[in-house]
Every structure is written in structure tokens, then in C-alpha cells.
N, C-alpha and C positions, 0 to 999 in steps of 0.2 A: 311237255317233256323238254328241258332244257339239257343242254349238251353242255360241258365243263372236262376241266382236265384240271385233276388235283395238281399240285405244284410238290415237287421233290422238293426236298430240304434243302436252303441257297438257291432253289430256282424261282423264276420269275411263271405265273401264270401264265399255260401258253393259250390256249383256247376257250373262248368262253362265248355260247349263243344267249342269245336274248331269252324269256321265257315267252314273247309276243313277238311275231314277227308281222309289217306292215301288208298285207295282202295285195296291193294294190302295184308292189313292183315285184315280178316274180313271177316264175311257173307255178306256184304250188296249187290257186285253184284248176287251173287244166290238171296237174296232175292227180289231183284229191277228184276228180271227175274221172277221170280212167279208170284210177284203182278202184270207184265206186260202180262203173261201169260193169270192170270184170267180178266184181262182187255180187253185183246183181244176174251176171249172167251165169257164175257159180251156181245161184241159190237155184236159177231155173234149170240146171240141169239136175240139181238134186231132187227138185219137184218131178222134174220125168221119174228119173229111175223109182222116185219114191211109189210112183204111183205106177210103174213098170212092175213093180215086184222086186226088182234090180239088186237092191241094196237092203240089207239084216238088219235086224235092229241097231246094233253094235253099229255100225257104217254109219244108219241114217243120227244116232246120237252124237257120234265122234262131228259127223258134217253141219249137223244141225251148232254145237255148239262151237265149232270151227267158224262158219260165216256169223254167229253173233259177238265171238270174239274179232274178227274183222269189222264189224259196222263199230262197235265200240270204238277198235283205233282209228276208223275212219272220220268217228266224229270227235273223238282227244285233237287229231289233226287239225280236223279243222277250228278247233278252238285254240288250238297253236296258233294257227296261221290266220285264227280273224276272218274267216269266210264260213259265211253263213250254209247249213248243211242242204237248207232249200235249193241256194243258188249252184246245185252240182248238178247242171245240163249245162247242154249248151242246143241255140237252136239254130240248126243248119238249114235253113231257109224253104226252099221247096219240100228241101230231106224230109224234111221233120226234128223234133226234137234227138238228143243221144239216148234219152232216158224217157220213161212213159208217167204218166202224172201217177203219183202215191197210191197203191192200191185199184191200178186200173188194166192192170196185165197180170194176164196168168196161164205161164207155160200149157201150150197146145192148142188156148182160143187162139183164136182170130179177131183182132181188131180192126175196125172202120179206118184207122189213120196212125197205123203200127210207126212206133219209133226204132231207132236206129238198134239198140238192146233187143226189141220185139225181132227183128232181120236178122240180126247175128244168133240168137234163139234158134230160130225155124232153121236157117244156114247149118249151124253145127248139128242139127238134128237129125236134116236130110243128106248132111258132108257137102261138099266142093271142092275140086279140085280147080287150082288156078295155074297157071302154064303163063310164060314171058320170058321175054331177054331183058337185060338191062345195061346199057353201055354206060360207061362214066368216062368224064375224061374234058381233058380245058383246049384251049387256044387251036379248036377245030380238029383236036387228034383226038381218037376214042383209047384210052388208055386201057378201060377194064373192060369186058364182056364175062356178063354172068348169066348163065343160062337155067332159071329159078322155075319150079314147082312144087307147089305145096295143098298137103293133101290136108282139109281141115274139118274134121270131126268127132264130136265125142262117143260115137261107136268106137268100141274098141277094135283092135287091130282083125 
């Protein structure tokens, strides 16, 4: 997808992206990794409800071709940006990988060496609540205090 901006009559071309961009300086594979991340963890909550009973035919169609239209622009992305759609993990050392190998997790098992996607799954399933303070602030003065909790579940309210 190249980005452009037609030119007004007498004006000069103001913007214009490449149709390739070099991968190798840049956020875009972390972020083509996020957005695949939360794609992938979309699909496993549609897999609960679907097998909950949860969601109507009509729901489960609209969702179904909802995330096929996401993996689609996920990998136009990455053909943009020259990052191969393999290399969307990352592996956080002890963690585990962010993502689980192709076809090897499936909402509600239990895996021997669950990736980071597999914990945020089982997380949103069972909810959590996190509680904290957060000071910010430079030259040894605390400028801001925020006092944060957030309740994180895909049960509804």
C-alpha cells in the first residue's frame, strides 16, 4: 500500500512513501508482531465463545471473516515492510516464545511450554485484576503519581 498525495493544480508533490520499505531500520516488525499477537488472541476468544455456545451464527460469521480479513492485512504488511510473516515472535528467553509454533495451541488445552499468547489466553479467560502506583518525575522530584487498576477480562461486565 503506498501512501501519495495527488498535487493540486500549480502545486508541488507533497508526500510520497515508498511502495518497499527497508525492514531492518524501524519498528514495523515489533509492531506487525503485536498486531499479530492481538490477532491471534482475538481468534482464541472466538474459539471459546464458539465452543461456549456464546455467539449465533451471524456473530460467529461476521468474526470468523473479521480475523481472516486481519491476517490478510497482516501479511499485505508485511510484504510492505519486507519482513517475512514467519519471523513474527519474538523469543523472550526463559519466557518462552510471544507466539506458539503454527498449529500447536488451541484455546482451553494446556501446553507443556505455553507461550506468552497461550498466558494471556488462559489470563483473559480467568480475568485479573492488577493494582499499582506509578510515580514519574526527573532530577529526584516525583512529579506525577497515578494511582492504576485494571480489571482485564473477556467476560463480560
Amino acid at each position: 500500500m503506498a501512501l501519495s498525495c495527488t498535487p493540486c493544480e500549480n502545486s508541488p508533490e507533497v508526500f510520497s512513501a515508498p511502495d518497499k520499505v527497508d525492514s531492518k531500520a524501524g519498528l514495523a516488525p515489533l509492531l506487525l508482531t503485536v498486531v499479530e499477537l492481538v490477532r491471534q488472541l482475538l481468534e482464541a476468544q472466538v474459539i471459546r465463545r464458539m465452543e461456549a455456545g456464546i455467539l449465533s451464527e451471524s456473530d460467529l460469521d461476521r468474526a470468523a471473516e473479521s480475523l481472516q480479513k486481519l491476517e490478510v492485512q497482516v501479511l499485505h504488511l508485511c510484504d510492505i515492510f519486507e519482513v517475512n510473516p514467519a519471523d513474527l515472535n519474538v523469543n523472550l528467553g526463559e519466557f518462552g516464545t510471544l507466539l506458539p509454533p503454527p498449529g500447536s495451541y488451541y484455546p482451553g488445552k494446556s501446553g507443556t511450554n505455553p507461550s506468552i499468547l497461550e498466558l494471556l489466553d488462559r489470563l483473559l479467560n480467568t480475568g485479573i485484576v492488577v493494582e499499582g502506583d506509578v510515580d514519574l518525575g526527573l532530577a529526584k522530584l516525583n512529579l506525577i503519581h497515578a494511582q492504576l487498576r485494571l480489571v482485564l477480562t473477556s467476560k463480560p461486565d
